[in-house]
C-alpha positions as CSV (number, residue, x, y, z in Angstrom):
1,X,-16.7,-13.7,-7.8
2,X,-15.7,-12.9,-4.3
3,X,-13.0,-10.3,-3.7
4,X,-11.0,-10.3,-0.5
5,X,-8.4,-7.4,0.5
6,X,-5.0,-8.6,1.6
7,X,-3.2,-6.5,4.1
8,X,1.1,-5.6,3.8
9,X,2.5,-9.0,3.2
10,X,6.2,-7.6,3.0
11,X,8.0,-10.9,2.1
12,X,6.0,-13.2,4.3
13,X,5.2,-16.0,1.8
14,X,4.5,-18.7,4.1
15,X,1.8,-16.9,5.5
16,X,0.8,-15.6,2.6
17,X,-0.3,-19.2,1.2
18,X,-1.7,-20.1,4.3
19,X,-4.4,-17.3,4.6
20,X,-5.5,-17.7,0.7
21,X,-6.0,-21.3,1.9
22,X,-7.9,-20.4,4.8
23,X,-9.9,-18.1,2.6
24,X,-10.3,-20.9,0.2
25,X,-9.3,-18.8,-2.5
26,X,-10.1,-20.2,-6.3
27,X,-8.1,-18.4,-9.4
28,X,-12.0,-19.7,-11.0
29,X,-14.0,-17.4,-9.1
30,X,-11.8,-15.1,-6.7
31,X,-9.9,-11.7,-6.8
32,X,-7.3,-10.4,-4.0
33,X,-6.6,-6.9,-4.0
34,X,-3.4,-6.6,-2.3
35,X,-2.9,-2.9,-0.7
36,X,0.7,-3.1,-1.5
37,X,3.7,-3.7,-0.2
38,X,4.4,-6.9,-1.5
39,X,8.3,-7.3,-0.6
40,X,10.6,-6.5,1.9
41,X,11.9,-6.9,5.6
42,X,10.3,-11.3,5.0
43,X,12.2,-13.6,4.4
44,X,10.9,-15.0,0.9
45,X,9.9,-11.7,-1.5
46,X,11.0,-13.2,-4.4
47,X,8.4,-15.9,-3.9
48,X,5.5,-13.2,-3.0
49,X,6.0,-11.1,-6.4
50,X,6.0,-15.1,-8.6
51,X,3.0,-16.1,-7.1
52,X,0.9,-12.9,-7.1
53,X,2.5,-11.9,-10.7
54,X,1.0,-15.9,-11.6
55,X,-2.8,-14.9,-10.4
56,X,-2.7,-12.7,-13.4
57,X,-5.5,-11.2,-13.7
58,X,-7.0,-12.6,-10.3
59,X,-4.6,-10.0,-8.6
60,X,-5.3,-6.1,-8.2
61,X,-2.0,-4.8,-7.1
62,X,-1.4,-1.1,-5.8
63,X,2.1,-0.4,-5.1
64,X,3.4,0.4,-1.6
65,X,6.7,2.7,-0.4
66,X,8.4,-0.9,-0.1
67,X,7.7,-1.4,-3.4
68,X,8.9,1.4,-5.0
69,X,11.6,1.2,-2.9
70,X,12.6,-2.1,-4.7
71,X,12.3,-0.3,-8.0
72,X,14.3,2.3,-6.6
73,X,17.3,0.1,-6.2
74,X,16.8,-1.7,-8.9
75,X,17.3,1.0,-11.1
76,X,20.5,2.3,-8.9
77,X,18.8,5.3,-7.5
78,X,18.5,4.0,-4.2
79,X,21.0,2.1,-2.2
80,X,19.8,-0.7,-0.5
81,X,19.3,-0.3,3.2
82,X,20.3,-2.5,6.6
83,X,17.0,-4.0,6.9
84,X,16.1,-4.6,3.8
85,X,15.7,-8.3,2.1
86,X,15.8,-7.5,-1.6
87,X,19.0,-9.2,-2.9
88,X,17.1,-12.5,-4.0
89,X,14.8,-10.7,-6.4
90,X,17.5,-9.0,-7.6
91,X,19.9,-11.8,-8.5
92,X,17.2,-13.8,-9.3
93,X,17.1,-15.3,-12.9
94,X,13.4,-13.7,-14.0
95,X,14.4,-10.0,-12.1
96,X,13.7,-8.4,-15.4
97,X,10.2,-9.6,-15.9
98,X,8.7,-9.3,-12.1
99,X,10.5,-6.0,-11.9
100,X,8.9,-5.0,-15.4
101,X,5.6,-6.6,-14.3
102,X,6.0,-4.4,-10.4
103,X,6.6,-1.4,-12.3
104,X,3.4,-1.3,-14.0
105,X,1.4,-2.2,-10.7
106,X,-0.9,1.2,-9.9
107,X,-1.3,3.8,-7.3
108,X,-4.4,3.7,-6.9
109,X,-7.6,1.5,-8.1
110,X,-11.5,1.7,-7.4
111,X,-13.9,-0.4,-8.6
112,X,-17.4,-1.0,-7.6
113,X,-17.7,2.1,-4.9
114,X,-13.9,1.0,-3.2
115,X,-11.2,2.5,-3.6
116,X,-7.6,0.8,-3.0
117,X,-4.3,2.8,-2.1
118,X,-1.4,1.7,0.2
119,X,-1.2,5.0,3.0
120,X,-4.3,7.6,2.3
121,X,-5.8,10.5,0.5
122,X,-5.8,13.9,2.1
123,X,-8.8,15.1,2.4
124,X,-9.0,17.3,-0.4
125,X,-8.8,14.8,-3.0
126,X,-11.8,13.4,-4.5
127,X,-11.9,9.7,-6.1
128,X,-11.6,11.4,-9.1
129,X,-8.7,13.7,-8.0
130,X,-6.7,10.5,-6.5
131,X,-7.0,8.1,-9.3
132,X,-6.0,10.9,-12.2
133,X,-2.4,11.9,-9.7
134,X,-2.1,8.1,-9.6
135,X,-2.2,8.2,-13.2
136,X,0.3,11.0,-13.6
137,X,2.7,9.1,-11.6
138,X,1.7,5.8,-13.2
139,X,2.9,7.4,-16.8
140,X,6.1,9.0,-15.6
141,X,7.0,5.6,-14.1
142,X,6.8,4.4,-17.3
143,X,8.9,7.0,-19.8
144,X,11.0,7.9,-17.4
145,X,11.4,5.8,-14.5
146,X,15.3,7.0,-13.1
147,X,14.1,10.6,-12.7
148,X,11.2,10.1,-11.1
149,X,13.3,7.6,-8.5
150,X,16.1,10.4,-8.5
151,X,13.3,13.1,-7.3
152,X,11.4,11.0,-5.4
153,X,12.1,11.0,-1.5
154,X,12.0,13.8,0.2
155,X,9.2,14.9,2.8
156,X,8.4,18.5,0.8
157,X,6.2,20.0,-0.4
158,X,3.6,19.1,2.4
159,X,0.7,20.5,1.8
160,X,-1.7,20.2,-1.5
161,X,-2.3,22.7,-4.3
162,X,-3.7,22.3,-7.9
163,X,-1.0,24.1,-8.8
164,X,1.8,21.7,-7.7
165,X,4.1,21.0,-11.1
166,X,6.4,18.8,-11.9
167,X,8.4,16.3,-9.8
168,X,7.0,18.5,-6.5
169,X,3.6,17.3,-7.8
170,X,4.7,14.0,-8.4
171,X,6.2,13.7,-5.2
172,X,3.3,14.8,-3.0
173,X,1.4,12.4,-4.7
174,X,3.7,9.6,-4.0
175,X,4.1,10.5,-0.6
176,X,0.3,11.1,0.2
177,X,-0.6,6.9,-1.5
178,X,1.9,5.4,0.1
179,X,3.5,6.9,3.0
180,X,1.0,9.3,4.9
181,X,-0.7,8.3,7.9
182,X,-1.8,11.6,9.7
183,X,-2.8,15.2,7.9
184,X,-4.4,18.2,9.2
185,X,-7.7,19.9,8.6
186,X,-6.3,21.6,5.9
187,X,-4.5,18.4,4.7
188,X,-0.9,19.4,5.4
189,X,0.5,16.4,6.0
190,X,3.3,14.8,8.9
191,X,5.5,12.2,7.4
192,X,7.8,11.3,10.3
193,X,4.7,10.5,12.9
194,X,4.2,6.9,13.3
195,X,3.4,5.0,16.0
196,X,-0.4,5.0,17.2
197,X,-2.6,7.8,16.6
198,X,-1.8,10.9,18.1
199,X,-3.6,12.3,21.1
200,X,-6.9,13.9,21.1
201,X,-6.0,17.2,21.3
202,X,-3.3,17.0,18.5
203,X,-3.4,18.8,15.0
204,X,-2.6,15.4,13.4
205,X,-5.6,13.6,12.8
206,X,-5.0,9.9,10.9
207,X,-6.4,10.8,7.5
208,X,-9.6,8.9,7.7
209,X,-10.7,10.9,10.5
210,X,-11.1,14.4,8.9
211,X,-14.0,15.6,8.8
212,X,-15.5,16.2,5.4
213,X,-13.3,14.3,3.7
214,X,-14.3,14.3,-0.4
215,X,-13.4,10.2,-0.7
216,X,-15.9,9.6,2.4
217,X,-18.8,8.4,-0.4
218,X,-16.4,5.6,-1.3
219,X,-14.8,2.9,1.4
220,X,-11.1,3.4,1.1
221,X,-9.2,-0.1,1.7
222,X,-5.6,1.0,2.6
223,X,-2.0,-0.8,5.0
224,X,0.8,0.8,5.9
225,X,0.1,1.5,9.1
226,X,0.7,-1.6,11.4
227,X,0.8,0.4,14.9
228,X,-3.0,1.2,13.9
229,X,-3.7,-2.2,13.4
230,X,-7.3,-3.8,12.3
231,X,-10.1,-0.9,11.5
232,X,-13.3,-2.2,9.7
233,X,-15.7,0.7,9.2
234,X,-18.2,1.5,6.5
235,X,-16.2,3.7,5.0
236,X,-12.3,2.7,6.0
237,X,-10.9,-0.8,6.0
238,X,-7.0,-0.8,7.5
239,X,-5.3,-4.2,6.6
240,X,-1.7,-4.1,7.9
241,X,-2.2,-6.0,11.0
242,X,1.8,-6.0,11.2
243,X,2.7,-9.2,9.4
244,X,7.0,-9.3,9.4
245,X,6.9,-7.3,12.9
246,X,5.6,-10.7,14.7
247,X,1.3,-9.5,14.2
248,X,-0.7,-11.3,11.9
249,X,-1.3,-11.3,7.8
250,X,-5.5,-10.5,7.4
251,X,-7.6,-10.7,5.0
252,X,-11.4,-9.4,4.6
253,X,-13.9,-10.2,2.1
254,X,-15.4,-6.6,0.0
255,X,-18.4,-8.0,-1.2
256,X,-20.3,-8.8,2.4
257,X,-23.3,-5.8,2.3
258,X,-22.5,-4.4,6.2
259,X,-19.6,-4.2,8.2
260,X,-20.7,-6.0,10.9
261,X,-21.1,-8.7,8.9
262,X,-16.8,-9.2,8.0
263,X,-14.8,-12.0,9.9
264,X,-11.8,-10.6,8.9
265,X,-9.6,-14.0,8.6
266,X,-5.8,-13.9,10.1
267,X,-2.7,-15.9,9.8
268,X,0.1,-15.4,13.0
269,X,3.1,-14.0,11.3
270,X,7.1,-15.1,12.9
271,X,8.4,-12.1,14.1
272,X,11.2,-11.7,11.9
273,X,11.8,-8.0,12.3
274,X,11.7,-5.8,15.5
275,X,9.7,-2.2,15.2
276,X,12.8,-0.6,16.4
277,X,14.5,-1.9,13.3
């Protein structure tokens, strides 16, 4: 069984199908991990979150800020936004069961020595320590998932403790999986820089970077960050190539032994946002 990692599709269906057919993907004998963001700012969501909900088990989905975003609305704690392209899924006949089978998507996966988020770890967090917050978040998702969408955005606290409770706890974590790019040393983290990675001699390092990071013994595959573009490393794989912004949808294969060794493989996206949107 090969596994190949699927960078931010955001609603671009088209090219969706036409890089699992370039990869020659078969439901027999293939998996795609998909580093989230799903939906959003394409044109066709609705028919990303059928067809990956259909691989079934042939999908490992971690959720991206896009994501939750739709979740967000869904459950009326979020308006929807200019930009956004949502309305579909939400009018559509079988809302109930994709947004059911969304919400139950994790932070946060790792199997066989990767591990699979949407944005990053600071560098403080072992696997260990990343997959248990994903967890915590995962279960108040599920009792209670209007207060957690009622506490969720906000940019505070931004730096990690242990001792973080409650819905700040909650919220660093969310904000850390699938919205960091760039931390410090000390992991305090920058939510508003985006854009290419900051200058040398800057505090803001993109998360990857730090030195003595605790997830460096396993190869984080991660998106979100489309000015960054492409990064294959032994230990990092970045996927969001920036499909929807007029860049490309990629996908790499996990399971080839060096990283010289991965072609990634890449579909040419429309451009059917601007950046400045």
């Amino acid at each position: 069984m090969t596994r190949h990692a699927i960078g931010d599709i955001q609603g671009c269906y088209e090219e969706l199908r036409a890089l699992t057919a370039r990869l020659g993907f078969c439901s027999d004998r293939d998996r795609l991990w998909f580093v989230g963001d799903l939906v959003n700012r394409g044109p066709r969501s609705l028919d990303v979150l059928r067809y990956v909900r259909s691989l079934e088990d042939n999908a490992v989905v971690v959720l991206g800020n896009h994501d939750l975003h739709l979740l967000a609305v869904a459950y009326g704690s979020r308006t929807a936004r200019r930009t956004d392209t949502l309305g579909e899924i939400l009018r559509a006949p079988d809302r109930d069961a994709l947004l059911e089978w969304l919400a139950t998507r994790p932070l946060a996966h790792f199997e066989a020595g990767d591990l699979l988020v949407h944005a990053g770890v600071v560098p403080q967090w072992t696997v260990e320590t990343t997959l248990g917050l994903a967890r915590e978040v995962e279960f108040a998702l599920r009792q209670d998932p209007v207060d957690l969408f009622d506490h969720m955005y906000g940019d505070e606290p931004d730096h990690w403790s242990g001792e973080l409770e409650g819905t700040d706890r909650l919220r660093f974590a969310i904000n850390v999986l699938t919205r960091m790019r760039v931390c410090t040393r000390d992991g305090r983290i920058n939510l508003r820089l985006k854009g290419k990675p900051p200058a040398g001699d800057s505090p803001w390092l993109p998360w990857f970077d730090v030195q003595g990071r605790r997830t460096r013994g396993a190869r984080v595959v991660f998106g979100h960050w489309s000015a960054l573009g492409l990064i294959v490393r032994d230990d990092v794989i970045g996927l969001d190539s920036g499909c929807v912004w007029g860049g490309a949808l990629t996908a790499l294969s996990l399971d080839d032994a060096q990283a010289g060794d991965r072609a990634p493989i890449s579909v040419a996206c429309d451009g059917y946002q601007t950046p400045d949107e």
